[in-house]
C-alpha positions as CSV (number, residue, x, y, z in Angstrom):
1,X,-9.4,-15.7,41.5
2,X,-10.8,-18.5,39.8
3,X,-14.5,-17.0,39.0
4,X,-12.3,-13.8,37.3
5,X,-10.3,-16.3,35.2
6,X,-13.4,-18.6,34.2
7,X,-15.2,-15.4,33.9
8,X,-12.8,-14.5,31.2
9,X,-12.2,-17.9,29.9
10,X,-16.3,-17.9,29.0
11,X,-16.4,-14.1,27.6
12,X,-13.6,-14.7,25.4
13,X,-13.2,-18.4,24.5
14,X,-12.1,-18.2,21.3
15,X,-9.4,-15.4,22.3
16,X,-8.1,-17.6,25.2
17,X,-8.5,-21.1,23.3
18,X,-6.0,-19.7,20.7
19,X,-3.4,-18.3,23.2
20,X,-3.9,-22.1,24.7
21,X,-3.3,-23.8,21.2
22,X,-0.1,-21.7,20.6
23,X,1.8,-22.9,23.8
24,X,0.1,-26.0,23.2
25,X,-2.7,-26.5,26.0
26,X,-6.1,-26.3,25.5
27,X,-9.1,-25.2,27.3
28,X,-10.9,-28.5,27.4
29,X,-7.2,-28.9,30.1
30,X,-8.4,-26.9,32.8
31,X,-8.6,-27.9,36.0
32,X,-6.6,-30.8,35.7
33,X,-2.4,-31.6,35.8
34,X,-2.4,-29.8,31.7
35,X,-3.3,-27.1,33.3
36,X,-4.1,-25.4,36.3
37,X,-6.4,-22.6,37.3
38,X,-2.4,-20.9,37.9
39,X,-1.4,-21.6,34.8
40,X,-4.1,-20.0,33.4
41,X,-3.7,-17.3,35.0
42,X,-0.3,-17.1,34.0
43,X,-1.2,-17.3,30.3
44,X,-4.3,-14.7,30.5
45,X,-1.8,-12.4,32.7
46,X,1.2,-12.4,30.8
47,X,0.0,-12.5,27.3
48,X,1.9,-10.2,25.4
49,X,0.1,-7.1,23.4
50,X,0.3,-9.7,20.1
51,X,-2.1,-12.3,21.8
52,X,-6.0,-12.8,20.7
53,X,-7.3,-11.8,24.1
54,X,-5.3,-8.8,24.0
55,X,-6.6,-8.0,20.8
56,X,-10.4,-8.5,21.7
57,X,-10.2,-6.8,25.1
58,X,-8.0,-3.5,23.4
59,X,-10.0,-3.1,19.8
60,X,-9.2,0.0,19.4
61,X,-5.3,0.2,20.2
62,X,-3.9,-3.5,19.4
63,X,-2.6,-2.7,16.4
64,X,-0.6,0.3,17.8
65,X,2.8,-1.0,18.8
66,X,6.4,1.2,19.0
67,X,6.9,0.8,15.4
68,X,3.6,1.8,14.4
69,X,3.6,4.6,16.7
70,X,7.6,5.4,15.8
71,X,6.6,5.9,12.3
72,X,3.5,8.0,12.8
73,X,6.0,10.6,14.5
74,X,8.4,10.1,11.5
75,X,5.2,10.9,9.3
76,X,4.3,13.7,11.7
77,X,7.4,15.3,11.7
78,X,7.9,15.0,7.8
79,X,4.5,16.5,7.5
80,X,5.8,19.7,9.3
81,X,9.2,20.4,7.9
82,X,7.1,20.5,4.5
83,X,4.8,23.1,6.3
84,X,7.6,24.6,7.9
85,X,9.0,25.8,4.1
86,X,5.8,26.8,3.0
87,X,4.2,30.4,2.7
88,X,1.3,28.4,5.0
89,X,3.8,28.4,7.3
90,X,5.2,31.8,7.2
91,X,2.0,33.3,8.0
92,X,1.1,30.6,10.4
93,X,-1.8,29.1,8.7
94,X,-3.2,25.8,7.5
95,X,-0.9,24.0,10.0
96,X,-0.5,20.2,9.4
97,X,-2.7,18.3,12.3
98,X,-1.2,15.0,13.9
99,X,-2.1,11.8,13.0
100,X,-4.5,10.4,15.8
101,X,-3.0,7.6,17.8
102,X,-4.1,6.5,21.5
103,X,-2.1,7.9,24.1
C-alpha cells in the first residue's frame, strides 16, 4: 500500500501537497501522528473530481462535471429543434453533429 501512495505522492507532489494544504496537512507530515500513511490514503482516495490530483491524473475530462455536461445536451438539443424547422431538415441533410464530450 504504502509504495502505491508514495509512488503517487512523488509523481504528483504538487497535486497532492495542495489537496494537503486545503484540509490543512502537509506532505512534509507523513509518516508521523499529522498524518499517517491511512490518512493519506484517505485524502488521495476520496478526493473529490474538483481536487488537483484529480485534475492532473484526468486532463482531459476534469473540467466536465453534470452541469457542464447538462448544458452541452441543452445546447445539443437547441441545436436540433433549429435543424428540425429547417428545409436541411426536411430533406434530411446537413444534420447538426453533437458536441464532443467524454463518455
Amino acid at each position: 500500500m504504502s509504495l502505491s501512495l508514495d509512488a503517487l505522492a512523488e509523481e504528483h507532489a504538487e497535486a497532492v501537497e495542495y489537496d494537503l494544504i486545503t484540509v490543512g496537512l502537509r506532505l512534509r507530515h507523513l509518516g508521523t501522528d499529522a498524518l499517517t500513511w491511512c490518512n493519506l490514503k484517505a485524502v488521495i482516495t476520496c478526493s473529490p473530481s474538483t481536487s488537483a490530483l484529480y485534475r492532473v491524473r484526468n486532463l482531459s475530462e476534469h473540467e466536465w462535471h453534470l452541469d457542464r455536461l447538462l448544458l452541452t445536451d441543452v445546447v445539443d438539443f437547441l441545436r436540433w429543434l433549429v435543424w428540425a424547422k429547417s428545409a436541411d431538415a426536411q430533406q434530411g441533410r446537413n444534420r447538426p453533429e453533437p458536441i464532443p464530450a467524454p463518455a
